[in-house]
N, C-alpha and C positions, 0 to 999 in steps of 0.2 A: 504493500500500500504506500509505503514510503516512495520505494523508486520512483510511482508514476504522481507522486504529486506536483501538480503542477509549477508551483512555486519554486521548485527547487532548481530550474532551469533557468531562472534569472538570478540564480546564487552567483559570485564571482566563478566560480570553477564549472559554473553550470553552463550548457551548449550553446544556449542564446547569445552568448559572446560571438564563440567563432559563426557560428550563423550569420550572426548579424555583419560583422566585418565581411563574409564571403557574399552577403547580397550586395554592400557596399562597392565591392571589387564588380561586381558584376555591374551593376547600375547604376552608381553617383559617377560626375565627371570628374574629371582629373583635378581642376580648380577646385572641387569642392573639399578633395580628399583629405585637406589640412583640419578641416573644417572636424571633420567625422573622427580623425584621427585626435585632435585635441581633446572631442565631448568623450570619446571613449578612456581618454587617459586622466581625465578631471574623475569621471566614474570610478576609476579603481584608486584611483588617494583616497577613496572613501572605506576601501578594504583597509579596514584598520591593522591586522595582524601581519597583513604584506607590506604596509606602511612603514610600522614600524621594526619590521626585519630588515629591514632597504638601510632604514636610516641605522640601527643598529652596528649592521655590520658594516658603514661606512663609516663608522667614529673609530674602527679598528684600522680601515685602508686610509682614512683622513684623519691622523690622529690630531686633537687641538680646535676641531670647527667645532661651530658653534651648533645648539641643535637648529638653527633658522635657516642656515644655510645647508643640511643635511636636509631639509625639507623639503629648499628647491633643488635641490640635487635629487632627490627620491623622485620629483615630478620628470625630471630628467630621463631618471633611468626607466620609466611606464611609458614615456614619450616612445623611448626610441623600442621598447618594447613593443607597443603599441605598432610601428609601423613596419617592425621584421615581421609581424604576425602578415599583415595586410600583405606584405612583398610574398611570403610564403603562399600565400595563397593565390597571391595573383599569376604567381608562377603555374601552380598544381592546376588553376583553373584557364588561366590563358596563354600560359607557356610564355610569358614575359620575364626573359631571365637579366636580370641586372647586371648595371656593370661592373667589373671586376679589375683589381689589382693583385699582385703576389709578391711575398716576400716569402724567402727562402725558399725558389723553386726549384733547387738543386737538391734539396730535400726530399721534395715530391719525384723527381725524375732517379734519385737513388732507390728509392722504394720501387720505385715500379723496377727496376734494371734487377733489383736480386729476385732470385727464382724461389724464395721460401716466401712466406703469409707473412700476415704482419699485422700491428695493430695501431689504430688512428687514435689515438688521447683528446677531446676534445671538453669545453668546457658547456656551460650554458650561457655561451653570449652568440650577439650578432644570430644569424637563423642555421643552428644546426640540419635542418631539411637541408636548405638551400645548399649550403656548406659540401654536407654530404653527396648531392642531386650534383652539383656540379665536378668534382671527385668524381663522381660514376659517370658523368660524362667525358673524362679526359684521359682515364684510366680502362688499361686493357683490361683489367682483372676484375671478378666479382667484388663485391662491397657489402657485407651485412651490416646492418647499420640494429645497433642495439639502442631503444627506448624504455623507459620508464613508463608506465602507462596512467594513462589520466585517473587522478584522484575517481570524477563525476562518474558515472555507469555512461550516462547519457553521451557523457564531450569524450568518454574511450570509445564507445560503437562509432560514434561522428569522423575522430579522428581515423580511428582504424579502417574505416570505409572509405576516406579521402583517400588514405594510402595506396588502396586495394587499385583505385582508379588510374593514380598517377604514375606507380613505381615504372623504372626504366627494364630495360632488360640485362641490364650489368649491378642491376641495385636489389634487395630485399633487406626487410624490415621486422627482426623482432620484437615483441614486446616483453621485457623481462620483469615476469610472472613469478617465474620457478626458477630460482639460480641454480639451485642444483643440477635439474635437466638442464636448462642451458648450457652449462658450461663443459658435456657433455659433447653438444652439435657444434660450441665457438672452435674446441681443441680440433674439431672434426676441419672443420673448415681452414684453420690454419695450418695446420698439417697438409692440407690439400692445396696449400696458395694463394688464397682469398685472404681477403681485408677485412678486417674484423671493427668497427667506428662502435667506439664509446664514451660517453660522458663519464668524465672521474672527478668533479666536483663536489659532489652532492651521495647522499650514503643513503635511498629510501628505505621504506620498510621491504625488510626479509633479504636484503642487499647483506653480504659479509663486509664487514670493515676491517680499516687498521690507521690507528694513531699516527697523526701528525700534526706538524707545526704552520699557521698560515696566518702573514701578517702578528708576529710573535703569539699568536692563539693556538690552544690544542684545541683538534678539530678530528674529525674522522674523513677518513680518503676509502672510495670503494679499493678492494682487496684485487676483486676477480682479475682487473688488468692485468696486476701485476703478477698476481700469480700465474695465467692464462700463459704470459708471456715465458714464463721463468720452465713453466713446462713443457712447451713446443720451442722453445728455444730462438723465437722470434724476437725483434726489436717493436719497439713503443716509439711512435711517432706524434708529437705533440704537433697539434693543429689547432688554431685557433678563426672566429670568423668573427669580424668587427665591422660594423654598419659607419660608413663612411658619409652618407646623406642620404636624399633621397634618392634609393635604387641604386646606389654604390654602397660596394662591401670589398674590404681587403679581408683576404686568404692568406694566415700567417703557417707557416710549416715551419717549425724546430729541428735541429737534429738531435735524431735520434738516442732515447735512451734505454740499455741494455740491461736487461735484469737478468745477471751471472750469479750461477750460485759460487761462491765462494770460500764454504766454509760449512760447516755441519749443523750451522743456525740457521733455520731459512728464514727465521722474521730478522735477523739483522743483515741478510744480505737484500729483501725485501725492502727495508728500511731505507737503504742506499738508492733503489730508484724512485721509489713512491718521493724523498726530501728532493730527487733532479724534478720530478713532475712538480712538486709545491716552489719550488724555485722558478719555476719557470709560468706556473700558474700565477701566482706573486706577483712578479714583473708583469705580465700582460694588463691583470688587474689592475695595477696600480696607475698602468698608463691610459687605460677605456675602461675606469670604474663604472661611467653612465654604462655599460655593455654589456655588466655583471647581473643575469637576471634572476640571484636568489632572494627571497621572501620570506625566509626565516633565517635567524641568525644562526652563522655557519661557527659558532663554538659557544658553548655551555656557556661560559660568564658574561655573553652577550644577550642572554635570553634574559 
């Protein structure tokens, strides 16, 4: 009774968002787009709990601000959130792919050149679809792109039936459900050659963790990458995608970090890549904090 009440679909997490933004894409003109993109982003400063997660965890990456100026910083980061969502979709529904820059594409052209799998590090900024969608168009090799699946029942069916519609033929998409099974089919796949695309930012539920340090905070980093890597004996390639205006996004690629076992410890040889991934997550943040689109505060003494 709960699921189909109706009210719950105008909840923030609830479908009527992305709905609403994909009739947008579809029917407002292009001058108007600002228009719709600001009333949507006024709407969610009224999510109070993603409000104050924003600003939160920006008094750790902006040590010293004030909380007034974390406020307009917080509208900042739903701004630009706000119009990766719209670019993502406008892609998925009218194949308008934005423009693009690259740093470290020597990164990307080494990945593709060695004959073993690999795995893509990414975070939650700028529009990981897109990110990914464009990757699988420039790359020989398969791409499974791992997600987290939507909190709403409603905005996971919505989401997972856009996917169904758009995916390429070099791309597929799971939703990570079951870690255990999964991580089962990820070793299957990199073993075989494929690119394995995961967020390691964020730890949800039924996710394996392991402690780390981010922006001088202990914080929990997902586990599976790095273990994943450490057992198929592939390399971790940090990728990042940051929204440069409208319908420009740079594509950052890192090099590569190696998780070697070392030693008869495997959480301290573990340890040694997950602090190159938070060093390197660090640094990006710090420079396109507006790009960072987490909503709860990413370590305990910020909550």
């Amino acid at each position: 009774m709960i699921r189909n009440a109706w009210w719950k679909r105008f909840l923030v997490r609830g479908v009527f968002w992305r709905q609403f933004l994909r009739w947008a894409v579809l029917n407002v003109p292009l001058f108007i787009e600002p228009i719709v993109e600001a009333s949507w982003t006024l709407f969610f400063l009224l999510w109070g709990p993603g409000r104050r997660g924003v600003m939160r965890n920006l008094t750790a990456i902006k040590p010293g601000s004030s909380a007034l100026v974390n406020f307009l910083r917080t509208y900042r980061v739903f701004w630009n959130f706000a119009w990766t969502i719209t670019d993502t979709v406008r892609f998925k529904e009218l194949h308008v792919i934005p423009d693009w820059e690259f740093t470290g594409w020597e990164h990307f052209k080494e990945m593709e050149s060695r004959p073993e799998g690999a795995i893509i590090l990414t975070a939650h900024m700028g529009s990981y679809d897109l990110g990914v969608h464009l990757f699988a168009e420039m790359s020989e090799r398969r791409i499974m792109m791992i997600r987290a699946p939507e909190r709403d029942e409603r905005t996971r069916e919505y989401e997972a039936a856009m996917h169904e519609r758009t995916l390429g033929q070099g791309l597929r998409i799971n939703f990570n459900t079951k870690a255990a099974e999964l991580a089962f089919e990820l070793l299957e796949a990199v073993n075989a050659g494929k690119i394995v695309a995961i967020q390691g930012d964020r730890v949800t539920e039924g996710i394996g963790s392991f402690p780390a340090k981010l922006f001088g905070k202990p914080t929990l980093i997902p586990s599976g990458p790095f273990a994943l890597a450490m057992a198929a004996r592939v390399r971790i390639y940090p990728l990042f995608v940051v929204r440069l205006g409208r319908r420009r996004y740079r594509l950052i690629t890192c090099p590569p970090i190696e998780v070697v076992r070392r030693s008869r410890n495997r959480d301290e040889d573990l340890a040694i890549a997950v602090a190159a991934w938070t060093e390197r997550l660090e640094q990006v943040i710090r420079e396109t904090w507006y790009q960072w689109f987490t909503f709860e505060p990413f370590a305990e003494d910020l909550a």
